[in-house]
C-alpha positions, -999 to 999 in steps of 0.1 A, spaced: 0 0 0 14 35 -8 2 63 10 15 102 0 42 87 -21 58 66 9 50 24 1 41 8 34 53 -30 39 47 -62 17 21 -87 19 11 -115 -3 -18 -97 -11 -40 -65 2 -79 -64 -5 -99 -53 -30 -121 -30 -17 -92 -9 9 -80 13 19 -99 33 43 -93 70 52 -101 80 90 -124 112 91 -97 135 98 -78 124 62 -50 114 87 -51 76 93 -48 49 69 -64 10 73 -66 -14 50 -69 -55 47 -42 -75 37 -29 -114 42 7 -129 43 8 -168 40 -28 -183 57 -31 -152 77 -50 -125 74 -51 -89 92 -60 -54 95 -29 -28 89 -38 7 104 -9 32 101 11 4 84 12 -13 113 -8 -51 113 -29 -62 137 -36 -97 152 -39 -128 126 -65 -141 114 -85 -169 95 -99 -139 78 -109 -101 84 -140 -86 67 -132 -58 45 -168 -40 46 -171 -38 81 -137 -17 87 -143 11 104 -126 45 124 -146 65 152 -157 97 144 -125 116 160 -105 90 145 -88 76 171 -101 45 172 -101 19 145 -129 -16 144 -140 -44 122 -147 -77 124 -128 -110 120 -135 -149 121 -111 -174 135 -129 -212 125 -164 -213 122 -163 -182 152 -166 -144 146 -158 -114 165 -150 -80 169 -108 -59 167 -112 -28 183 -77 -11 188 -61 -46 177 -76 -62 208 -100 -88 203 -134 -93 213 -159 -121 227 -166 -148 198 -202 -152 185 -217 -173 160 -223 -142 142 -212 -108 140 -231 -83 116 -206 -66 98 -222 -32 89 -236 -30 129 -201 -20 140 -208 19 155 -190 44 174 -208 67 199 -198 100 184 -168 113 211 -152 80 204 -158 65 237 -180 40 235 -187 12 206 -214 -11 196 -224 -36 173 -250 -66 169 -240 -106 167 -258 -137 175 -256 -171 191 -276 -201 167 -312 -182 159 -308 -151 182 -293 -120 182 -281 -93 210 -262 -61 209 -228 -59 222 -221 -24 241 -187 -11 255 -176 -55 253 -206 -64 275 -238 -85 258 -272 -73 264 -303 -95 257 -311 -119 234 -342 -111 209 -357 -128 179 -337 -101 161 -323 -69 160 -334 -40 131 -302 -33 108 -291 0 115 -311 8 144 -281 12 169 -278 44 174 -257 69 204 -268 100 221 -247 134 209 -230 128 242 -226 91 239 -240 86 275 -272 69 262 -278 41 235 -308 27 220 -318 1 192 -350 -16 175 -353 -52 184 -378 -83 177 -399 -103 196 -421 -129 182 -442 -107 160 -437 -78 181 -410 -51 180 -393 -31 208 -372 -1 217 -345 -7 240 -326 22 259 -296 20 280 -305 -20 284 -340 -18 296 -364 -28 271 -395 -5 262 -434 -16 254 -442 -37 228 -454 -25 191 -466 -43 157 -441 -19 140 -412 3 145 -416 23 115 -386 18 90 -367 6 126 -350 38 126 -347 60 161 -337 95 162 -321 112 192 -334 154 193 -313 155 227 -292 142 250 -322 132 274 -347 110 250 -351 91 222 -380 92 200 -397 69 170 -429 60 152 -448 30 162 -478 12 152 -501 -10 171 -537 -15 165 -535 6 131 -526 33 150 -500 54 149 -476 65 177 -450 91 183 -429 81 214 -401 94 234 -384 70 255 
């Protein structure tokens, strides 16, 4: 990989779809193997080996500092932050990876056999039937953190770890944060429609 001019070191082979640019333009990570292992270089330094790293779920914080994605060792996944690896999962969804926005915290969704639970700050919440892509979502502050999950037929906000009431529908399974305090949505139960902060 050459960055500015300067080539960084050899591999046997750097992926396709790299490199990455941090937000600031500063940092550099990409995806390369040597021999049967594969790893994440950030700064031209590699991380740990690996079976294999996926190259879509790579991913910096917003002030750059810190640098994610996830990787799979045997039939087991999980999740490099900082080059230290996570707990192992069945299944780790590779475009759930998230930063709060100050950097500080980080989430993402896996899943052991048919269920699925959010991972926050290295500690598994709950298991649901599953868990809305691209629901996770941080307060500006990063203090709070909230995401759509399933039930049986039902779906369900759940804030800071404590699940909310039941709906037939979280509207697209998007939340929006308008402060530090509350999260709101749309819901429907009943053919009704609800606006809720929680």
């Amino acid at each position: 990989m050459v960055v500015d001019g300067q080539p960084g070191p050899e591999y046997d082979e750097i992926g396709e779809d790299c490199p990455l640019l941090s937000p600031d333009g500063k940092r550099v990570g990409y995806v390369a193997r040597q021999g049967d292992k594969q790893f994440a270089v950030v700064d031209g330094r590699p991380g740990p080996g690996c079976d294999g790293v996926s190259e879509g779920s790579l991913v910096f914080s917003p002030d750059s500092r810190c640098f994610a994605h996830v990787a799979h060792e045997g039939d087991k996944r999980f999740v490099v932050v900082d080059s230290q690896p996570g707990p192992e999962y069945d299944e780790v969804s590779e475009g759930s990876l998230v930063f709060s926005p100050d950097g500080k915290r980080f989430a993402y969704v896996a899943g052991r056999s048919d269920k699925q639970l959010v991972v926050v700050d290295g500690q598994p919440g709950p298991e649901y039937d599953g868990i809305s892509e691209g629901s996770l979502i941080f307060s500006p502050d990063g203090r709070r953190f909230a995401y759509v999950a399933r039930k049986g037929d039902k779906q369900l906000v759940v804030v800071d770890g404590q699940p909310g009431p039941d709906y037939d529908a979280i509207l697209k399974g998007r939340l929006a944060c308008r402060s530090n305090a509350s999260f709101e949505y749309l819901a429907v139960r009943l053919g009704r429609l609800y606006r809720v902060k929680q």
